[in-house]
SELUM-964224 format. One record per residue (C-alpha): residue number from 1; chain; x, y, z. Coordinates in nm, 3 decimals, always signed. Layout:
 num cadena    east   north      up
 NUM      A       X       Y       Z
...
END
This chain:
 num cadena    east   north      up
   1      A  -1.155  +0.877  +2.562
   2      A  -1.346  +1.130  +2.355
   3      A  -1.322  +1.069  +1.940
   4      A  -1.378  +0.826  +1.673
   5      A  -1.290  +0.479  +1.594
   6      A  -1.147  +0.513  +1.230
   7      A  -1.075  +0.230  +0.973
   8      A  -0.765  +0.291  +0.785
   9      A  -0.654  +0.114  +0.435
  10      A  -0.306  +0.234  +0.329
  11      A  -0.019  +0.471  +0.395
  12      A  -0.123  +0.541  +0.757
  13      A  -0.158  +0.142  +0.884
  14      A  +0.127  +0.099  +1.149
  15      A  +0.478  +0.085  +1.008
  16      A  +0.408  +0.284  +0.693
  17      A  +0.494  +0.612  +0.543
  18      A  +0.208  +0.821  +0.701
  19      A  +0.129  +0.653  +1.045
  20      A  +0.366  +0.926  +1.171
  21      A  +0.017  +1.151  +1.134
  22      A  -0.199  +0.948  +1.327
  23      A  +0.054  +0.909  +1.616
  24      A  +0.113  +1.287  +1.667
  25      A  -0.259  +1.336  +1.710
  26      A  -0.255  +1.069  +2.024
  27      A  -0.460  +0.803  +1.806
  28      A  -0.389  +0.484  +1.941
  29      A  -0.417  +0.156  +1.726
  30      A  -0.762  -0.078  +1.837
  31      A  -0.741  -0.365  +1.581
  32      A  -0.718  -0.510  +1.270
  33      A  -1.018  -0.600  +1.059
  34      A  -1.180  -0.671  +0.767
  35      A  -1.492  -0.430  +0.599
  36      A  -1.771  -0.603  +0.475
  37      A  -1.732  -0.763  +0.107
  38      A  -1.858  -0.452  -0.029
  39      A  -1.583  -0.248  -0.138
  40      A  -1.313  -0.252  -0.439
  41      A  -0.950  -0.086  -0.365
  42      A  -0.725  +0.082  -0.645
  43      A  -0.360  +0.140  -0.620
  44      A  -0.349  +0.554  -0.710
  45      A  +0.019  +0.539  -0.883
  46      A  +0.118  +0.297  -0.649
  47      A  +0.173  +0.534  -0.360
  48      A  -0.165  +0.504  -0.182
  49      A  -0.497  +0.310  -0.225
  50      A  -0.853  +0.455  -0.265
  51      A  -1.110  +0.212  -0.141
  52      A  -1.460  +0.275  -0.296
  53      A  -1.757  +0.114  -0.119
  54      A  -2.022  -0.061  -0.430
  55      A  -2.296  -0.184  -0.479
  56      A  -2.156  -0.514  -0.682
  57      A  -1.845  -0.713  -0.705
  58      A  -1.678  -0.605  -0.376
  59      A  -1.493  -0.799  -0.131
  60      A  -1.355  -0.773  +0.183
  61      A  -1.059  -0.556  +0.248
  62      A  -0.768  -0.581  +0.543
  63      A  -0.806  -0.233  +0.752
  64      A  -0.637  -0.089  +1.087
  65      A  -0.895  +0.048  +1.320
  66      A  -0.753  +0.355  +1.540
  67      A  -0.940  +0.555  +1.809
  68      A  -0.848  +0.890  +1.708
  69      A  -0.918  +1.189  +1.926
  70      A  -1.175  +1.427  +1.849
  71      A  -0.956  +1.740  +1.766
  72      A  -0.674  +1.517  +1.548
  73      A  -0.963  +1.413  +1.292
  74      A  -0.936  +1.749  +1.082
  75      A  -0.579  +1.728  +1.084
  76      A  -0.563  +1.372  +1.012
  77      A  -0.838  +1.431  +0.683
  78      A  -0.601  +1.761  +0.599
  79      A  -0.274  +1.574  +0.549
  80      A  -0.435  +1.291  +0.334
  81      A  -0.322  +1.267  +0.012
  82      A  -0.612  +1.463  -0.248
  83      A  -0.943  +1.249  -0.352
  84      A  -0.933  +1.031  -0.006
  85      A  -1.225  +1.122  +0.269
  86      A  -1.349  +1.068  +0.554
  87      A  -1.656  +0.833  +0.516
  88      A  -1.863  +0.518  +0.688
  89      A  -1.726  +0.233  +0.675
  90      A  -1.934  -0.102  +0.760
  91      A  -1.665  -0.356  +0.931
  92      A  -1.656  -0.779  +0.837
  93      A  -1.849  -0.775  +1.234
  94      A  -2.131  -0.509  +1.114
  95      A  -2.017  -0.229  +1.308
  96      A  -1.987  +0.079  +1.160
  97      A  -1.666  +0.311  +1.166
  98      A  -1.554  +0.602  +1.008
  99      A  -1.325  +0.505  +0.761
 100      A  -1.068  +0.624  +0.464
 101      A  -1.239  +0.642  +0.140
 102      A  -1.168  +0.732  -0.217
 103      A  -1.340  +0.930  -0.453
 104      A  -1.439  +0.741  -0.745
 105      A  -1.275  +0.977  -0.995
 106      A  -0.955  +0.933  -0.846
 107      A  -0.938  +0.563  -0.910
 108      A  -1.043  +0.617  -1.290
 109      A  -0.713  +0.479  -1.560
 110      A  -0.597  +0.375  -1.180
 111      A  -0.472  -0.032  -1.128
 112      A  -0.738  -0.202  -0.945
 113      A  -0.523  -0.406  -0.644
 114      A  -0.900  -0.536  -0.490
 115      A  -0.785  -0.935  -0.533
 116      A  -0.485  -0.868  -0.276
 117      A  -0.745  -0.794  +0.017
 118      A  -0.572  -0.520  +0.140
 119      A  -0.241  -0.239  +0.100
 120      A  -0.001  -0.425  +0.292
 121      A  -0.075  -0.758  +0.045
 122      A  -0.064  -0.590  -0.237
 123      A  +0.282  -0.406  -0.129
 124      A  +0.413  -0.734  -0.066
 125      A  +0.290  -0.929  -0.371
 126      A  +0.502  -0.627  -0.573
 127      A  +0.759  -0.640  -0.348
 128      A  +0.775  -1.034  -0.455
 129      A  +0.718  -1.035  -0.832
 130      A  +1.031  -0.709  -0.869
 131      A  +1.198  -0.953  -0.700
 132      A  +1.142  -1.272  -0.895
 133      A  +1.225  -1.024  -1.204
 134      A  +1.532  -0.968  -1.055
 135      A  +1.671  -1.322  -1.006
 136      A  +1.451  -1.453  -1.299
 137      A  +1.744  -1.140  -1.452
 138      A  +2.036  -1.269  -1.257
 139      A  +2.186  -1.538  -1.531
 140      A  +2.190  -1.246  -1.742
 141      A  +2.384  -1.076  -1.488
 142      A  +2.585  -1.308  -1.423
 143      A  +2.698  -1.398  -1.777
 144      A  +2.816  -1.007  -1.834
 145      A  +2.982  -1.020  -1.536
 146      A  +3.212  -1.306  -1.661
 147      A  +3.211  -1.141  -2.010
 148      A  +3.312  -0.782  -1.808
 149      A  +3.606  -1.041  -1.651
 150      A  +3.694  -1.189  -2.031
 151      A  +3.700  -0.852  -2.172
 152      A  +3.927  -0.714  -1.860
 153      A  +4.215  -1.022  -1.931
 154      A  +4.184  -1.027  -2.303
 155      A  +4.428  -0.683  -2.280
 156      A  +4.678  -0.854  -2.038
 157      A  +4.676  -1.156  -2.208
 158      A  +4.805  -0.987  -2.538
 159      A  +4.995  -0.736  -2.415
 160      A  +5.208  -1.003  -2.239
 161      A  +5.228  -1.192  -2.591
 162      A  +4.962  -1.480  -2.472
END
């Protein structure tokens, strides 16, 4: 099949909000992988990454592979959010795919998410810790909910003489 393999990082792995844009060009998923430990990954206001390839202090970072077809690569680079491209991208196997990158300038006053590994573990490692705030909250909850109950018979209670 004529195209390009093409290493993806974020919102269009399968299952998220903009794999819809890689199936309706006929790209059809290889494999997962891992780059080379030479790139760092920011979260860019926690709706999509940027991955930046450096020179120091990368690592390696979890990426889909797709063959895409020749004619959906424009249209795949046009609907990415502003600041990614379409750049090398040197896999954990030394291959050498295109790949989703970030400019640098985007990721600047960004949160660097590069100890997760990857999008997906860094989604889910959020997804975890609002959670744990949330039942680390429940007691609280809890108690105003049998306040809410106190407060609701206190009324009856009187009003009946008590």
């Amino acid at each position: 099949m004529d195209g390009f393999d093409l290493a993806v990082n974020g919102t269009l792995m399968r299952g998220l909000v903009l794999n819809p844009n890689l199936l309706a060009v006929g790209a059809v998923f290889v494999k997962e992988a891992l780059t080379e430990s030479s790139y760092r990954l920011w979260s860019i206001a926690d709706r999509h990454p940027a991955m930046v390839r450096v020179r120091e202090g990368g690592a390696a970072i979890a990426v889909e592979v797709w063959h895409v077809p020749a004619a959906g690569l424009g249209t795949i680079l046009n609907q990415e959010p502003a600041g990614l491209s379409i750049g090398k991208v040197r896999l954990s196997d030394g291959s050498v795919v295109l790949g989703v990158l970030g400019e640098p300038i985007l990721c600047e006053g960004q949160r660097e998410i590069t100890q997760w590994g990857g999008w997906r573990a860094y989604l889910s490692a959020e997804l975890a810790e609002e959670h744990m705030a949330r039942v680390a909250d429940m007691p609280t909850l809890l108690k105003r909910t049998e306040n809410d109950r106190g407060a609701a018979k206190d009324p009856i209670m009187s009003s009946q003489g008590g």
